[in-house]
C-alpha positions in Angstrom: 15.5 -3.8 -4.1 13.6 -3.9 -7.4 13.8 -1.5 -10.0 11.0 1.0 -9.7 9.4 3.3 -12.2 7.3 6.1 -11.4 4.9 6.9 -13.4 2.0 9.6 -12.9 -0.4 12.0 -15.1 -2.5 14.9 -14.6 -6.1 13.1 -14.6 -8.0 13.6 -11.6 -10.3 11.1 -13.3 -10.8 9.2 -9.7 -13.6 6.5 -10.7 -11.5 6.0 -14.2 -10.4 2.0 -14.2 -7.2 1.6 -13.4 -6.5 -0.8 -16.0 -7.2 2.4 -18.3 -4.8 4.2 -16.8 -2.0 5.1 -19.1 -3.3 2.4 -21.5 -7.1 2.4 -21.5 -6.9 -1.2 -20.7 -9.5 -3.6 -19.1 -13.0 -2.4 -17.7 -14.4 -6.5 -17.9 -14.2 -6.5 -14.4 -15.6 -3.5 -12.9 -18.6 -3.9 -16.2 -19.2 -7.4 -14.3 -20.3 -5.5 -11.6 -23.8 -4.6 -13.4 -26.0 -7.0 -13.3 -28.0 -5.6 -16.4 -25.1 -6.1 -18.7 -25.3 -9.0 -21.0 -22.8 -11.9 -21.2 -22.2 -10.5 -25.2 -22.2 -7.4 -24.3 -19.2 -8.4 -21.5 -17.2 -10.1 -24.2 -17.5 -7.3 -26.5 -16.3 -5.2 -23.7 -13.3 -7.2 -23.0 -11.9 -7.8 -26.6 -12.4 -4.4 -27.2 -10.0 -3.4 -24.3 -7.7 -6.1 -24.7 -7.4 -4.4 -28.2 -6.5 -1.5 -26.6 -4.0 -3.3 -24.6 -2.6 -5.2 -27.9 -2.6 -1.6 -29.4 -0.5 -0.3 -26.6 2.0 -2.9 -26.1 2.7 -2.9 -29.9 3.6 0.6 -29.6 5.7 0.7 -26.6 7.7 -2.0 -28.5 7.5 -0.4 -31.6 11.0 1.4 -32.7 10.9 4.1 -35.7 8.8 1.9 -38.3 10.0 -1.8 -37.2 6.9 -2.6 -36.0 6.7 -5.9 -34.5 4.5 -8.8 -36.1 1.8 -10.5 -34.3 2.0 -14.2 -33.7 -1.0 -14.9 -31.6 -3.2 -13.2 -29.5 -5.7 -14.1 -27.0 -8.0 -12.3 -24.2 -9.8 -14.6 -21.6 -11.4 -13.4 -18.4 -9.6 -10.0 -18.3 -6.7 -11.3 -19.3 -4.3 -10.8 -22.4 -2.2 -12.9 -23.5 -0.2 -12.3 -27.2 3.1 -13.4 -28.9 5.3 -10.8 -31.0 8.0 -11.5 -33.2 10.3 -8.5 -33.1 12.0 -7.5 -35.9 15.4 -7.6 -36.7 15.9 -3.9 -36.6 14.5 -4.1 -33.1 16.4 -6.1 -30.7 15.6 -4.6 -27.9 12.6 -3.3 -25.7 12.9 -0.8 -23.1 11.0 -2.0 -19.5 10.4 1.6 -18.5 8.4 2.3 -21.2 6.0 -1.1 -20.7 6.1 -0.1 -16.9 3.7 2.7 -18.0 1.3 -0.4 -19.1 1.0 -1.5 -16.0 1.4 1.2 -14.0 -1.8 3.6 -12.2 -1.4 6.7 -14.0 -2.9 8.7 -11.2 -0.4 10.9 -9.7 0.1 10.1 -6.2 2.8 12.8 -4.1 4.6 12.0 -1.1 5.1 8.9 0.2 1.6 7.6 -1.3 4.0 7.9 -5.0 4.4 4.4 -4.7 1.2 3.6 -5.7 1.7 5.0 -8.8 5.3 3.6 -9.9 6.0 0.2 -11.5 8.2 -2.6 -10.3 10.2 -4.8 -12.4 11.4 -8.2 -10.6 12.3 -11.7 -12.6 10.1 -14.5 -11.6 12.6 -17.5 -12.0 11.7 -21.4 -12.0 11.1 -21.8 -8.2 8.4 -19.4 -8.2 10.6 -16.2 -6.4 10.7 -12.7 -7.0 14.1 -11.9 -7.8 15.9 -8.1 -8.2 16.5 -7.5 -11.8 20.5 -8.5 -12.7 22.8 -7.1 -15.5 23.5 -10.2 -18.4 20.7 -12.5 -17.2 20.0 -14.5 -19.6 16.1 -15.7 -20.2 15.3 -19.3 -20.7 11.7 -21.4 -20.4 10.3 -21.2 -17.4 10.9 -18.1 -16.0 9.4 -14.2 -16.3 9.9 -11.2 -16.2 7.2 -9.5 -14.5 6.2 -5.6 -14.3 3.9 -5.2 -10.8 1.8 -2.2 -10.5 -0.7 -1.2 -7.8 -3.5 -3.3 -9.3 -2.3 -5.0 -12.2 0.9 -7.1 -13.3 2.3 -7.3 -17.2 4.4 -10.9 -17.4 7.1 -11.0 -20.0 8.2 -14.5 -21.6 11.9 -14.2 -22.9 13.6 -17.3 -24.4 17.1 -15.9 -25.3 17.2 -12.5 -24.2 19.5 -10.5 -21.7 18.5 -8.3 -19.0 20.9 -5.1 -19.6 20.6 -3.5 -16.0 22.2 0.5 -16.4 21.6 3.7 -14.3 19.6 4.7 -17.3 17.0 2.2 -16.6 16.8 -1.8 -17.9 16.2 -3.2 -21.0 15.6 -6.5 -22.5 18.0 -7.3 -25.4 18.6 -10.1 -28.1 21.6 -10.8 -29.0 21.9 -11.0 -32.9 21.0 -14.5 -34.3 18.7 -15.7 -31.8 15.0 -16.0 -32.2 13.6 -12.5 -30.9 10.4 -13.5 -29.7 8.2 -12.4 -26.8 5.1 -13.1 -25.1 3.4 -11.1 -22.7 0.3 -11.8 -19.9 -1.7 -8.6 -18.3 -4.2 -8.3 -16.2 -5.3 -7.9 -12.9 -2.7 -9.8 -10.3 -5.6 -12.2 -9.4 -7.1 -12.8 -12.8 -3.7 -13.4 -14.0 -2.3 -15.7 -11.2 -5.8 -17.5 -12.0 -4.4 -17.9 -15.9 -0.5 -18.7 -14.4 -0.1 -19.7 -10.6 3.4 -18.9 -11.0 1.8 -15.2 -10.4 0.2 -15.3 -7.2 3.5 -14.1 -6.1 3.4 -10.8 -7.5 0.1 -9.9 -5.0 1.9 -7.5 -2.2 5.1 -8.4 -3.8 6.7 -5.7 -1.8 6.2 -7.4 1.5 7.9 -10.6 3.4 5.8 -13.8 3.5 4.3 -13.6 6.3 3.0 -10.0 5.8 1.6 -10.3 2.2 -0.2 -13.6 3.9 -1.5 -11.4 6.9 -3.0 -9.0 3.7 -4.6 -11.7 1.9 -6.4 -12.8 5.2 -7.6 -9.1 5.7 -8.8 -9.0 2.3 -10.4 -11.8 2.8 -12.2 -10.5 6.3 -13.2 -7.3 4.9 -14.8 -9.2 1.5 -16.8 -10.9 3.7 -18.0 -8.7 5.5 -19.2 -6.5 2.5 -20.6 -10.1 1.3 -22.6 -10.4 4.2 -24.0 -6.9 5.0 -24.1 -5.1 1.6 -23.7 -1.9 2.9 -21.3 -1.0 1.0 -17.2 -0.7 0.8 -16.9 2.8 3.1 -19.2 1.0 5.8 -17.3 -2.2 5.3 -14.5 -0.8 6.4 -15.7 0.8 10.0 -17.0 -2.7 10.3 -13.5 -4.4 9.7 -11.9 -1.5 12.1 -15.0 -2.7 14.9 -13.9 -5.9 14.3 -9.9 -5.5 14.5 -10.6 -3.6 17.5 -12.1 -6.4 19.5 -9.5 -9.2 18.7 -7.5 -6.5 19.8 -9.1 -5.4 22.6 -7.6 -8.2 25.9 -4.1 -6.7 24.1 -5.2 -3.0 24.3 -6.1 -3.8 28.2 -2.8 -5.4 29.1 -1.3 -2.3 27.2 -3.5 0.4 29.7 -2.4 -2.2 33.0 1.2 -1.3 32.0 0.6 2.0 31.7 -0.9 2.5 35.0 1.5 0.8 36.3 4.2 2.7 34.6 2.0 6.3 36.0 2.4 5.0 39.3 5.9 4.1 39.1 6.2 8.0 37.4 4.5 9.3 40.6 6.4 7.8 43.4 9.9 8.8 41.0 9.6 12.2 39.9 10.0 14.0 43.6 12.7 11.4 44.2 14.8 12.4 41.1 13.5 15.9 41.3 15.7 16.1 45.0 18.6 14.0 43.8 19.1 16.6 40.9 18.6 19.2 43.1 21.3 18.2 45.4 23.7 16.0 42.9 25.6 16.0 39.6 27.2 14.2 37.4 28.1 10.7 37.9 26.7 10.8 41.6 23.4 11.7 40.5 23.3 9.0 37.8 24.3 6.1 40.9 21.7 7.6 43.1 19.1 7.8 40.2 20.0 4.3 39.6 19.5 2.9 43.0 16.3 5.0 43.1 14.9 2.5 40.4 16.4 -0.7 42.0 14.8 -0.3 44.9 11.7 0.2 43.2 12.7 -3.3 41.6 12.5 -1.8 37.9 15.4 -0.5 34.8 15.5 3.1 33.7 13.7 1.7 30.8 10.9 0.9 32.5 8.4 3.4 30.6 8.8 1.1 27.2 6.8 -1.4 28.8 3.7 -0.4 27.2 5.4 -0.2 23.7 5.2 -4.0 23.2 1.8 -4.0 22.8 1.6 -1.2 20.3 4.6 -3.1 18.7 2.5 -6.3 18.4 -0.1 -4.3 16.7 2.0 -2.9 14.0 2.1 -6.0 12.0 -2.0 -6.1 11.8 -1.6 -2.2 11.0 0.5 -2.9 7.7 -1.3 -5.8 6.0 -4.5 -3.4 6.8 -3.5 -0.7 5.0 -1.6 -3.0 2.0 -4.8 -4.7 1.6 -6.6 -1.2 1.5 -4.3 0.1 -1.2 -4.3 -3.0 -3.4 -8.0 -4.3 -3.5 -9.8 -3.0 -7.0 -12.8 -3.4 -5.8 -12.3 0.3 -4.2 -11.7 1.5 -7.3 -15.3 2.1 -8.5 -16.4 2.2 -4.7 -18.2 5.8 -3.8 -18.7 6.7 -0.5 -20.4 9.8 0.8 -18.8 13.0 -0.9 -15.8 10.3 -1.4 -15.8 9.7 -5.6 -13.5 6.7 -5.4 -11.8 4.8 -1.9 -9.2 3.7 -4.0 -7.7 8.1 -4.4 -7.5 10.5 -2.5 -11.4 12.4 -1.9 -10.4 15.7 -3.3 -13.2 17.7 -3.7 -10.8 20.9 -5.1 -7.6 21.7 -7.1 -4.6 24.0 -6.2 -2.9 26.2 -8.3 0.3 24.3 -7.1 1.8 21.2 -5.7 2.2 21.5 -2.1 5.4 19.2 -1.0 4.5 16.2 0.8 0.2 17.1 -0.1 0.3 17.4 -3.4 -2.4 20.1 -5.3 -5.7 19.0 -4.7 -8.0 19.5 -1.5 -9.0 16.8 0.5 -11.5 16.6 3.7 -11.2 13.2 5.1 -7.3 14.1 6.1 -8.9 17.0 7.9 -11.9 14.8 9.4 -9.0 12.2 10.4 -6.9 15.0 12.4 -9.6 16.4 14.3 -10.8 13.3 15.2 -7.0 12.7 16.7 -7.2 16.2 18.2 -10.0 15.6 19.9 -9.0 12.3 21.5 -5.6 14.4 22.7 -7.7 16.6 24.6 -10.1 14.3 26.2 -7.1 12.4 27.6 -6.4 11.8 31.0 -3.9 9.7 33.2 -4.8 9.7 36.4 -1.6 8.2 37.7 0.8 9.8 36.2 2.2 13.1 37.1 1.3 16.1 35.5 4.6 17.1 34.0 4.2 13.3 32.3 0.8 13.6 31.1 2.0 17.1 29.4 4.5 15.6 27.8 2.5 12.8 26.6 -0.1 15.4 25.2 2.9 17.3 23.3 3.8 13.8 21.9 0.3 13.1 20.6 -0.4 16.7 19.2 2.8 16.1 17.4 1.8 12.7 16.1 -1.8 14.2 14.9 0.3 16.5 12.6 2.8 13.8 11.2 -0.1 11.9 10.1 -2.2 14.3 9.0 1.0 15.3 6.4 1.3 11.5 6.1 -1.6 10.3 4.8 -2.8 13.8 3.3 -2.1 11.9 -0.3 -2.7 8.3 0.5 -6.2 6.7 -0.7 -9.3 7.2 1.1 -9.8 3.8 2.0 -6.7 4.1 4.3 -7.5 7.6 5.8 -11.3 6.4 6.4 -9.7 3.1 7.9 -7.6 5.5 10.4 -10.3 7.8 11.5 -12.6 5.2 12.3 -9.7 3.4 14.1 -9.3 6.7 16.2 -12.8 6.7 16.2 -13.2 3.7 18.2 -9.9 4.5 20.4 -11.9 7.5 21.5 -14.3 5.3 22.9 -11.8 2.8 24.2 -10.0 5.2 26.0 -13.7 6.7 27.7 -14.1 2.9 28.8 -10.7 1.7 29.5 -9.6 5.0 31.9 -5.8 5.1 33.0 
C-alpha cells in the first residue's frame, strides 16, 4: 500500500480553498468562478498564490539556514512549476513534511481521516503508481508524486534515493551528484492537463475500472449541474433520481427474489419449527435438509436477493469517490450546508467524540431518520413474521452503523445517501413485497 500521511488542523474554516489549506496555495480556480473578475485581476491572483506555494515549498526544504536556490519558476493555469538547487549542506528532503503541501488541512475523524492524509507513490516510466521502495534510485522520466484529496505535488528527482524507514521516507542525494529538484502542484486535473503522466493520480486509491466508473459519474453529475443550474446540492438529488432509474429493472428483479424467498420462508418455518421440535442433532440437520430439496432449493437460498445489492455496490463506490474528490463542492453552499465538500456542522464540542469527531452536524441526523422511517413503514407480506422482525432488527441496526459512519464524511456524500433513502422510501411504497 502507499505510504500515507495524515495531516489535519483546527480550522473549521469550511468554504477556505483547499489549496490554502496548510499552504495558502491556489484560489485561481474557485476566483474563475466570478464572472466580474478581470482576466488581470485572475493572473494577479494566481502568481500571488503560486508565491505562496514557492514560499512554502522553499521552507519545507529549507534545513537550519541552507536554504535552497531558485533555478526557475513558473505558474500557469493554477499550476506551479519551479526548479531548486539544494545545497550541499542539505542532501536530503523529508516527504512528510511536503505531504502537508498537498494535503487538506481540514481535520477529518473516523474513517472520513483519509480525506485529510497524503499519499506518496512513484510514478515510473510506464505511467503506474508504484508503492514507495527503500534505495530506488530516481532517473528521467519518472516522479514522485504526493496525492491529496484535491490536489497532487510531483517531484522530479534525477539521482536521488528513496530511503523508506518506519520513521517515514525521505529523498536523499548521495554526495557528488547534482542535487537538483523540480516540483509540479496543482489541482490533479489542471496538473494532468500540464503532464498527462498525471491523470493517474485522479482516484489513485482505486482499481481501474473503479476510478473509470468515478470519472463517468463526475462527468454525469457535471452535466447535469451544466444543464439545470440549480445548483451542486440539487444536482446531486438529480444524479441520485437518475441512478435510481438505470437501477430500477435491477431493484425489481431484486423484490421478485425476495418474494420468492418470503414464500419459500412461509411454507419452511412450521416445517423446521416441528422437525426441531421432534429431532436433534444430526437427524434434524438430514431432515432440515430434505425439507429444502424437496422444495428444490439450498439452505442458502435467502442470499438470492444479495446479488443484486452486490451489483450495486460498485456504482455506490465510484458515487461517493467522485463526491469526495470533485473541487467544485468546495465553495458549493447549500441550504444551512457552508461547504458539500465538509461536514455541515453548524456547532462545536468541547471534545472529540471517537468515530464523530467535535463538531455538530444535522444532515447525519436528517440521513438516519430518513432510514428510520423507511424501517418502520416496511412490510413483507410473504414472509413470516418472525422474518420480517428480524429483518427490521437488521435494518434499525444498519441505520445506526451509518449514521456513526458517515457522521464525519462530507456533506455531499451524506446528502447523496439521504436522498438515495429518500427515493428507496418511495420505491419500496411502489414496488410492495
Amino acid at each position: 500500500m502507499a505510504q500515507a500521511f495524515s495531516h489535519g488542523s483546527g480550522s473549521k474554516q469550511r468554504r477556505m480553498h483547499n489549496v490554502l489549506r496548510s499552504t495558502g496555495a491556489l484560489l485561481a480556480v474557485a476566483l474563475l468562478l466570478f464572472g466580474g473578475i478581470s482576466r488581470a485581476q485572475e493572473s494577479a491572483t494566481e502568481i500571488h498564490e503560486c508565491t505562496i506555494v514557492l514560499d512554502a515549498l522553499r521552507f519545507q526544504i529549507t534545513t537550519g539556514q541552507a536554504i535552497p536556490q531558485t533555478l526557475s519558476s513558473q505558474c500557469a493555469d493554477g499550476v506551479l512549476r519551479v526548479e531548486f538547487r539544494l545545497p550541499a549542506e542539505n542532501r536530503h528532503i523529508d516527504l512528510s513534511l511536503l505531504a502537508q503541501i498537498a494535503a487538506d488541512s481540514y481535520r477529518f475523524f473516523g474513517l472520513a481521516e483519509f480525506y485529510g492524509s497524503a499519499r506518496v507513490n512513484v510514478l515510473n516510466e510506464n505511467r503506474n503508481l508504484d508503492p514507495p521502495s527503500d534505495k530506488r534510485t530516481f532517473t528521467d522520466g519518472s516522479w514522485l508524486t504526493i496525492t491529496g484529496r484535491y490536489n497532487v505535488l510531483g517531484i522530479e528527482a534525477p539521482g536521488a534515493t528513496l530511503s523508506v524507514t518506519e520513521g517515514g521516507v525521505l529523498l536523499v542525494w548521495p554526495p557528488g551528484t547534482n542535487a537538483d529538484v523540480r516540483f509540479i502542484f496543482g489541482e490533479k486535473e489542471s496538473v494532468a492537463r500540464k503532464e498527462r503522466v498525471f491523470e493517474v493520480t485522479r482516484y489513485s486509491h482505486l482499481w481501474g475500472w473503479l476510478a473509470a466508473m468515478s470519472k463517468v459519474v463526475e462527468k454525469v453529475l457535471e452535466t447535469i449541474q451544466e444543464i439545470t443550474r440549480v445548483g451542486w446540492g440539487w444536482s446531486i438529488v438529480l444524479l441520485a433520481v437518475v441512478l435510481k432509474v438505470l437501477l430500477l429493472p435491477l431493484s425489481y428483479m431484486t423484490v421478485r427474489a425476495q418474494r420468492k424467498v418470503g414464500t419459500y420462508q412461509r411454507r419452511l418455518e412450521p416445517q423446521i419449527r416441528e422437525i426441531k421440535a421432534q429431532y436433534t442433532g444430526e437427524q434434524a440437520h438430514n431432515r432440515i435438509m430434505q425439507v429444502h430439496k424437496d422444495l428444490g432449493i439450498t439452505p442458502f437460498f435467502t442470499l438470492t436477493p444479495m446479488l443484486g445489492l452486490l451489483i450495486q455496490i460498485p456504482v455506490l463506490i465510484a458515487v461517493f469517490n467522485a463526491l469526495g474528490e470533485m473541487p467544485q463542492l468546495v465553495d458549493a453552499g447549500f441550504l444551512w450546508i457552508d461547504s458539500l465538500a465538509y461536514p455541515d456542522s453548524v456547532a462545536s464540542l468541547p471534545v472529540a467524540i471517537p468515530m464523530l469527531g467535535d463538531a455538530i452536524n444535522i444532515l447525519p441526523v436528517l440521513m438516519t431518520l430518513v432510514t428510520l422511517f423507511a424501517t418502520l413503514t416496511f412490510r413483507n407480506s410473504v414472509a413470516p413474521n418472525s422474518v420480517v422482525k428480524a429483518q427490521k432488527t437488521q435494518l434499525y441496526l444498519m441505520a445506526a452503523a451509518f449514521f456513526v459512519l458517515f457522521y464525519a464524511f462530507p456533506a455531499a456524500m451524506v446528502w447523496y445517501w439521504t436522498a438515495t433513502n429518500g427515493l428507496q422510501l418511495v420505491q419500496q411504497t411502489i414496488l410492495k413485497i
